[in-house]
C-alpha positions, -999 to +999 in steps of 0.1 A: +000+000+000+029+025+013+042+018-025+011+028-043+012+059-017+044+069-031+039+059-067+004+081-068+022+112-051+053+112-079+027+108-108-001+133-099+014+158-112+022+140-148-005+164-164+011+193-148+044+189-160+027+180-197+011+211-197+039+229-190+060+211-213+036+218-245+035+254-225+071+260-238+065+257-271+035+277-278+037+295-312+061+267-323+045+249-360+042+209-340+021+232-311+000+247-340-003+213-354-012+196-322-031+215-306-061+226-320-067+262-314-100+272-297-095+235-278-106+230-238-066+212-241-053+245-258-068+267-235-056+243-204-023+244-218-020+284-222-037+289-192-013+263-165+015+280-181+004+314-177-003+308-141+030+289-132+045+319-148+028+348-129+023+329-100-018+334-097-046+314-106-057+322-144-088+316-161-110+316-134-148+317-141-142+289-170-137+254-171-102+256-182-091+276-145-054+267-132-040+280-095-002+278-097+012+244-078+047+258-075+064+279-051+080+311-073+119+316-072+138+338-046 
């Protein structure tokens, strides 16, 4: 059980890190390609980066709302 404790804890933030991934290359062609634009998964994208970035929630009042998970740098 303590294994699938751990294992859970390191993958929850897979999306996350996804997001923040395809975040990097936004207004690169494969993004463009991709992701479609006007997508709930474009906007998810844009808006997790956006708010790991700025360090505030962004998007809120939609569906597509993220809240930064990380702490900002000193």
């Amino acid at each position: 059980m303590k294994i699938a404790l751990v294992f859970e804890k390191k993958t929850s933030n897979h999306g996350v890190y996804t997001d923040m991934a395809w975040g990097g290359l936004v207004k690169t062609p494969i993004y463009n390609k991709k992701i479609p634009l006007g997508s709930a998964e474009r906007a998810r994208i844009e808006n997790r980066y956006q708010a790991e970035s700025l360090n505030r929630a962004v998007g809120q009042g939609t569906p597509s709302v993220q809240n930064p998970i990380g702490n900002p740098c000193n």
